[in-house]
C-alpha positions in Angstrom: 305.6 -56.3 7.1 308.0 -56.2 10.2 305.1 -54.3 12.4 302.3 -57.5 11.3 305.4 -59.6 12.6 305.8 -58.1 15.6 302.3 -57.8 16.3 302.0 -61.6 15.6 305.0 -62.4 17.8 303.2 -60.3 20.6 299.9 -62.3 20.7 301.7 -65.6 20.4 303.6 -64.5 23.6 299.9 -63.5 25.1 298.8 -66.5 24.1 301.4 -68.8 25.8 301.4 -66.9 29.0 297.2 -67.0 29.2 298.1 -71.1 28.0 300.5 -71.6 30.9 298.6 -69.9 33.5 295.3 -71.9 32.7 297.3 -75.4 33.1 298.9 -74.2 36.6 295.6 -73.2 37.6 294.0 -76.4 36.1 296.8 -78.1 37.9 296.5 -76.4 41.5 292.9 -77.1 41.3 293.1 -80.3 40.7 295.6 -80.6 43.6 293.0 -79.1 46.1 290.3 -81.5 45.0 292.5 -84.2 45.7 293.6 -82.7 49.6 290.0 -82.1 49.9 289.0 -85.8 48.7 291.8 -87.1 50.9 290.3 -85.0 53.9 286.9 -86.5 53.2 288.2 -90.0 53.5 290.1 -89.8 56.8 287.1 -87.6 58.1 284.9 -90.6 56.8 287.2 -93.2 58.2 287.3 -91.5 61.5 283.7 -91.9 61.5 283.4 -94.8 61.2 286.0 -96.0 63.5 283.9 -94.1 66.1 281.5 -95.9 65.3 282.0 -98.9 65.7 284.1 -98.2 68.8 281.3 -96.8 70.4 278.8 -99.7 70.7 281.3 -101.4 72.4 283.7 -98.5 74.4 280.7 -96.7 75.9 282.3 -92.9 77.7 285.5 -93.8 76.7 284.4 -94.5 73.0 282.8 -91.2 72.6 286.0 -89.0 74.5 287.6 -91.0 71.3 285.0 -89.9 68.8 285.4 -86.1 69.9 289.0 -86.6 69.6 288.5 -87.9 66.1 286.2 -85.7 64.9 288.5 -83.0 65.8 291.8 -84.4 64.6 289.6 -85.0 61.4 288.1 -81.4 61.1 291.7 -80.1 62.0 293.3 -81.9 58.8 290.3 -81.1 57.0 290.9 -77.2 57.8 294.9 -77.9 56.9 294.2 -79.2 53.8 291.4 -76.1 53.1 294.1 -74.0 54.0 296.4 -75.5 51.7 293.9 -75.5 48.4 293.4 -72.0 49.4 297.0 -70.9 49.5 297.9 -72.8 46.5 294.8 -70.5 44.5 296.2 -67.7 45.8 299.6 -68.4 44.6 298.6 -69.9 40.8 296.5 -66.1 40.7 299.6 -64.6 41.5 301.5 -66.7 38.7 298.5 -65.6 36.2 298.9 -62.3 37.1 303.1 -61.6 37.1 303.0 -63.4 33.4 299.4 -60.9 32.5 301.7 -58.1 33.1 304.7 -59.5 31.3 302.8 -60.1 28.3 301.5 -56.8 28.3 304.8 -55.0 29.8 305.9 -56.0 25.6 303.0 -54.8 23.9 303.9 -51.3 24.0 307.4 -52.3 22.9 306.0 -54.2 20.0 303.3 -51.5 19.0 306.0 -48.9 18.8 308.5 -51.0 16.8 305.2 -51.6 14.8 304.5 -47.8 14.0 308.4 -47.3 13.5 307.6 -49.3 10.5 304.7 -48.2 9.3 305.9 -44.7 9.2 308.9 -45.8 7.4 306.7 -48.1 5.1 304.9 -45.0 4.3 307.8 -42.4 3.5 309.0 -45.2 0.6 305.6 -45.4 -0.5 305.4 -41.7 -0.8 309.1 -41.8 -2.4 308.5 -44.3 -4.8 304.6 -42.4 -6.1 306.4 -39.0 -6.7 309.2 -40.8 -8.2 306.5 -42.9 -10.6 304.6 -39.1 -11.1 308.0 -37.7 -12.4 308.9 -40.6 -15.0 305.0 -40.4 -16.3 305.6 -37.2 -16.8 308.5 -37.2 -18.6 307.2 -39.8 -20.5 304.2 -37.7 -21.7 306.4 -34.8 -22.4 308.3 -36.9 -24.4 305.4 -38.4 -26.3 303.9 -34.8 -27.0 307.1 -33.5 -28.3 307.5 -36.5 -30.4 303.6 -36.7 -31.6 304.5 -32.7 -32.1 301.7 -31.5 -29.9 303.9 -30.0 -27.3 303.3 -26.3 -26.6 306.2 -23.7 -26.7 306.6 -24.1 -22.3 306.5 -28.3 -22.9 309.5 -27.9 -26.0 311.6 -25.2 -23.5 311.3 -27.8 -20.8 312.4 -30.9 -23.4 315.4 -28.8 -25.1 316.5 -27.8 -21.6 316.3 -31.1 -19.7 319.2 -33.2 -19.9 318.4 -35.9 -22.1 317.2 -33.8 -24.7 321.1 -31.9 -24.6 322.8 -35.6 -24.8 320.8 -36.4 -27.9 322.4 -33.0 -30.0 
């Protein structure tokens, strides 16, 4: 009974790590689809600033577009950066807690075959102990029925009971 505890305790503590680690990585992905939306819209915006700046800028209106676009690409690499670090660092989290989850298994399965060992030495206990009192009880009943053999009624007269009934 304690080792099925333990072993359910184990897998509920698997199962909250492998829970927590999909919401952080839910979480940080959802955070790097944001940057990256966010980067689209000031890439876009820049755009179209440069656009409309250049019917009427001419030279100077595209020197402004390059400037733009790059400013743009450079947050847009930033922000890439930043998903990418942030995936890195929720697999890290996944992993640490994979390991501590299965750092206690061991633990747990030990503890587990601790009892079942001990489960099974009181098993064994209690059958010989059952074995002995049947057959006692069937000596008993022969000698009473009057079917016991000579070795069954030496047995009976010498075992205890049989001397506190004299």
């Amino acid at each position: 009974m304690a080792s099925h505890d333990q072993s359910n305790r184990a897998g509920e503590t698997k199962g909250r790590a492998e829970e927590k680690t999909n919401q952080i990585m839910g979480t940080l992905g959802e955070k790097a689809r944001e940057g990256k939306d966010k980067a689209y819209e000031i890439t876009q915006e820049a755009k179209d600033n440069t656009n409309s700046a250049m019917g009427s800028l001419g030279e100077k209106a595209k020197e402004g577009k390059d400037k733009t676009y790059e400013t743009a690409e450079a947050a847009k690499e930033k922000t890439s950066s930043a998903a990418q670090s942030a995936k890195e660092k929720a697999s890290q989290a996944a992993e640490a807690a994979k390991e501590k989850t299965w750092g206690t298994a061991p633990a747990a399965r030990e503890k587990a075959e601790a009892g079942k060992e001990e489960t099974g030495g009181i098993i064994q206990k209690t059958g010989e102990q059952v074995k002995g009192m049947a057959q006692g009880a069937l000596d008993a009943l022969k000698h009473t029925a009057g079917i016991a053999t000579e070795d069954d009624n030496e047995k009976n007269t010498k075992s205890p009971r049989h001397k506190e009934g004299n």
